[in-house]
C-alpha positions in Angstrom: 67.2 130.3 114.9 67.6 126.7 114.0 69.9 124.4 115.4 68.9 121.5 114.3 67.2 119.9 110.5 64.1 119.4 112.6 63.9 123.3 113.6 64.7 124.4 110.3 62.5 126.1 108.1 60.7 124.8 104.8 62.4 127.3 102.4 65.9 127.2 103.9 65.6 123.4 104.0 64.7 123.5 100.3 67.5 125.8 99.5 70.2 123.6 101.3 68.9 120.3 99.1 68.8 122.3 96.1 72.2 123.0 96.6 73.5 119.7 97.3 71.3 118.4 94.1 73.1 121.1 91.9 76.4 120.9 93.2 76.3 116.7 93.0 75.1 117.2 89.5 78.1 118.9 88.8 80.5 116.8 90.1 78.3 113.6 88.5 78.5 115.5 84.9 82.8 116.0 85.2 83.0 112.6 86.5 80.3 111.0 83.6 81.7 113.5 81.0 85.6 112.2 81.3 84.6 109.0 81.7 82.5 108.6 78.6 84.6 110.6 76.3 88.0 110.6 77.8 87.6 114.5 77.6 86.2 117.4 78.7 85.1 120.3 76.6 84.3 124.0 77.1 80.5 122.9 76.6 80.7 120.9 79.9 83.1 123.0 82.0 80.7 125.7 81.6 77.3 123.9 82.6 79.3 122.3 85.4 80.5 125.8 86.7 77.0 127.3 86.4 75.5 124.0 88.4 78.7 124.5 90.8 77.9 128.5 90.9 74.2 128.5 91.4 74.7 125.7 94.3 77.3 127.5 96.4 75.4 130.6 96.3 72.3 128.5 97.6 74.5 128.2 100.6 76.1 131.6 100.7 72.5 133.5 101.1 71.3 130.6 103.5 74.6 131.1 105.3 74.7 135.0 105.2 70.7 135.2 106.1 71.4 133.0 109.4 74.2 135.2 110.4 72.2 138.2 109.8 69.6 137.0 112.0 71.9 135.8 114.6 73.7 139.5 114.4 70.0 141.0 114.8 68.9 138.6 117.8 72.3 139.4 120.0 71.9 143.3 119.1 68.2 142.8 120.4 69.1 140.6 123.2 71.5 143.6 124.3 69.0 146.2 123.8 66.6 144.4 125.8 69.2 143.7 129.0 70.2 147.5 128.8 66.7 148.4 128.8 65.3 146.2 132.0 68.6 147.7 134.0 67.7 151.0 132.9 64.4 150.5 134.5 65.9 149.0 137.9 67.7 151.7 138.5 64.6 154.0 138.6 
């Protein structure tokens, strides 16, 4: 598991910029939209929630995937510890 940008790996790297491309283009498309036309129509609420949507997910599955991992490792880790006094005992 990573703990720092260094340790992380290429594709979760990758995932966590795309995020933060897709959810800045979001907020740079309100904030261009409104300030351009004084409005905001449907048109531009819905490709700004799509941008918004795809980007939080990007973090949701990086976010889920690492706790998954880190779920696995501590059942492993417990597994292993059980094991080694299992075999002391004998």
């Amino acid at each position: 598991m990573a703990n720092t940008w260094r340790e992380t790996e290429i594709k979760e790297k990758f995932q966590l910029i795309n995020g933060t491309v897709l959810i800045a283009s979001a907020i740079v498309l309100y904030f261009l939209a409104f300030i351009l036309t004084m409005t905001i129509g449907f048109e531009i609420i819905s490709a700004g929630a799509t941008l918004l949507a795809t980007g939080l997910s990007l973090f949701g599955i990086t976010s889920f995937v690492k706790n998954q991992m880190l779920e696995f490792e501590t059942k492993m880790t417990k597994r292993m510890t059980k094991m080694e006094k299992k075999k002391d005992e004998e």
